[in-house]
N, CA and C atoms as a LAMMPS dump frame, in Angstrom:
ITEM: TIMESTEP
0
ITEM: NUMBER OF ATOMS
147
ITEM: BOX BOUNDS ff ff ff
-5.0000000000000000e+02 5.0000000000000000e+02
-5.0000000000000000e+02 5.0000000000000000e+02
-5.0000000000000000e+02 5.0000000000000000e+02
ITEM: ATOMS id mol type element x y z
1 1 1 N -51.471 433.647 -439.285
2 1 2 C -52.502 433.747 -440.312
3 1 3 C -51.969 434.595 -441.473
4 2 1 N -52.596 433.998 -442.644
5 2 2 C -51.626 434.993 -443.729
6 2 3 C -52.77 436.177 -444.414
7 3 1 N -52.25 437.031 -444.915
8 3 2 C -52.566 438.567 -445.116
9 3 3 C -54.199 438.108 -445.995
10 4 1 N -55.025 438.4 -445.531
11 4 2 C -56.329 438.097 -446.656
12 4 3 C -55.943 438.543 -448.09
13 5 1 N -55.623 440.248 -448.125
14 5 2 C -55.312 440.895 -449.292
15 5 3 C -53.887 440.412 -450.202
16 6 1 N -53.1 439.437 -449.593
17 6 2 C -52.354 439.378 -450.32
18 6 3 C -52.382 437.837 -451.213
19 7 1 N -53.522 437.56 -450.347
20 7 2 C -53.925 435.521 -450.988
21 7 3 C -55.358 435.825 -451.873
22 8 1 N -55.625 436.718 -451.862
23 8 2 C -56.426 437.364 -452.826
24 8 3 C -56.424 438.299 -453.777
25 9 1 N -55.577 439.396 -453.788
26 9 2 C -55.308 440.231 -454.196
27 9 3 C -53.911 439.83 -454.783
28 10 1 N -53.589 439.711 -456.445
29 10 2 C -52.785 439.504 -457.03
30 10 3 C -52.47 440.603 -457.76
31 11 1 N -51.426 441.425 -457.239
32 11 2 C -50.655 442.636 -458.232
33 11 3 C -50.21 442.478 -458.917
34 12 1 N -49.842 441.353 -459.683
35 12 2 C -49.263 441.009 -461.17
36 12 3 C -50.296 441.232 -461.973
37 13 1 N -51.488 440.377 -461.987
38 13 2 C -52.471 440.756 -462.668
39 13 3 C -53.528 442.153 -462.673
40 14 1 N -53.38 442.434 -461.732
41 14 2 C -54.359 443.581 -461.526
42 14 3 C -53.118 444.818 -460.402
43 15 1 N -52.81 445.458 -461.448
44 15 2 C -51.9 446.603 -460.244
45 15 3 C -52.948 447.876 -460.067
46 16 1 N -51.882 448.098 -459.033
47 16 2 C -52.82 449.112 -458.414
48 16 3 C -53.034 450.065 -458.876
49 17 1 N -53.739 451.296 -458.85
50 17 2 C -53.67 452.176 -459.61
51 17 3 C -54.325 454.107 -458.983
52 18 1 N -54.656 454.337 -459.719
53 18 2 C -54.874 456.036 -458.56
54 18 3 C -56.182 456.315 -458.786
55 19 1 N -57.572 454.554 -459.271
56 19 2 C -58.844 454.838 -459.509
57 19 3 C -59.311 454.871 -458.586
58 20 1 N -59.413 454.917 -456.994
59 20 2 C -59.968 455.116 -455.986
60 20 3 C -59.92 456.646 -455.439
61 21 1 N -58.926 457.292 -455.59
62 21 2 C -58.751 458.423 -455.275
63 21 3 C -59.266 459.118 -456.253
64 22 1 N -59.093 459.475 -457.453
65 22 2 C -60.064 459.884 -458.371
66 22 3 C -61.855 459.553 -458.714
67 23 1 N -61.725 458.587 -457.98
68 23 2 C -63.582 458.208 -458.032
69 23 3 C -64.123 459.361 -456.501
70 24 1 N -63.371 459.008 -455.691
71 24 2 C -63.558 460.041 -454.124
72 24 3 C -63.653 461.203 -454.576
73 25 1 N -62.799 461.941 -455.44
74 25 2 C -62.289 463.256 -455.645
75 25 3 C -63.791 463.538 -457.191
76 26 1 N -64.476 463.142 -457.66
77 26 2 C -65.067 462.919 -458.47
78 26 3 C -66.541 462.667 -457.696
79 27 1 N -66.726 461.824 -457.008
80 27 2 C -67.871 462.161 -455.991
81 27 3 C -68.276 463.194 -455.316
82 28 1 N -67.1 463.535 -454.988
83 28 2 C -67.455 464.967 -453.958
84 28 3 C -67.826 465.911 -454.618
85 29 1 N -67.271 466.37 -456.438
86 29 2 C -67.353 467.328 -456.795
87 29 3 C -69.086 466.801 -457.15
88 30 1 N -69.262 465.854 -457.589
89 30 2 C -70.851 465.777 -458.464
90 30 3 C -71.66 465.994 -457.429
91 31 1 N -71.912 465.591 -456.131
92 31 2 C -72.714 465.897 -454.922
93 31 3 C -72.562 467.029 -454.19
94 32 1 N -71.4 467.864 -454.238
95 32 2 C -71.18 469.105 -453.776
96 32 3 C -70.99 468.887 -451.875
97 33 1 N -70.21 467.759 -452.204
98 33 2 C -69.712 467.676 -450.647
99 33 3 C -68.108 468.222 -450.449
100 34 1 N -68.514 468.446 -448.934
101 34 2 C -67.344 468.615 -448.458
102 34 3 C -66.276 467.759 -447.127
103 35 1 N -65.163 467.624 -446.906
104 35 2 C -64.493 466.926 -446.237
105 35 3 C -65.125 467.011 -444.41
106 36 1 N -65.712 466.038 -444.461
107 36 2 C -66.193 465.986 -443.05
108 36 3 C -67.594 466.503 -442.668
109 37 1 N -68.619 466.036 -443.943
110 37 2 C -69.573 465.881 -443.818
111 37 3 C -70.277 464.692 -443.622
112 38 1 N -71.714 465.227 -442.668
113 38 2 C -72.373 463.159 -442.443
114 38 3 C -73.301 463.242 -443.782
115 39 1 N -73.493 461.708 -443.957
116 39 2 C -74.541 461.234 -444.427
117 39 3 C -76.091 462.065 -445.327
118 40 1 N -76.302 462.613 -444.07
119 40 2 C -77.64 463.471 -444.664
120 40 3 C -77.426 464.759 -445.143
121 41 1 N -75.97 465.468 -444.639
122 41 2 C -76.204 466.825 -444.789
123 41 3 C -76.328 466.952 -446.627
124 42 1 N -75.755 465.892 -447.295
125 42 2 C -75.726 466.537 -448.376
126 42 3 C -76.614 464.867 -449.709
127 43 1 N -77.717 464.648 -448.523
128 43 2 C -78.549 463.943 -449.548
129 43 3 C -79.377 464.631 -450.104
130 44 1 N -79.347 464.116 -451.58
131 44 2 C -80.381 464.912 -452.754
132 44 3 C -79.961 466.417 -453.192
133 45 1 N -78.682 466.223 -452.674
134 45 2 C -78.41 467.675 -453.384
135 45 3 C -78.165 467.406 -454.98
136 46 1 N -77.855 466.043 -455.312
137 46 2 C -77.395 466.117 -456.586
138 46 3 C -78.357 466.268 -457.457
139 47 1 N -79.329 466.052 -456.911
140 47 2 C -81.299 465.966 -457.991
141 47 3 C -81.75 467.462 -457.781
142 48 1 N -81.477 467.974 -456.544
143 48 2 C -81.653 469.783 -456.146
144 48 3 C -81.422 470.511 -457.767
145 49 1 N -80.391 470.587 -458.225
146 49 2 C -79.917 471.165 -459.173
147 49 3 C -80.433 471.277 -460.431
């Protein structure tokens, strides 16, 4: 079977880039989470403020 991501995912046209890690790193700071938190501990903190 061949790679889903690679019969879909065309890196010529669209390369990859370091916007996933910066959107993560950018979430955490606006919600005030931290690495290895669940779900609830840190809902509505962002409206708290």
């Amino acid at each position: 079977m061949t790679d889903y991501l690679k019969v879909v995912y065309d890196e010529a046209s669209h390369p990859l880039t370091e916007y996933s890690a910066k959107l993560c790193n950018y979430l955490f700071q606006v919600f005030g989470m931290k690495p290895g938190m669940k779900g609830s501990a840190y809902k509505g903190s962002y409206h708290e403020s």
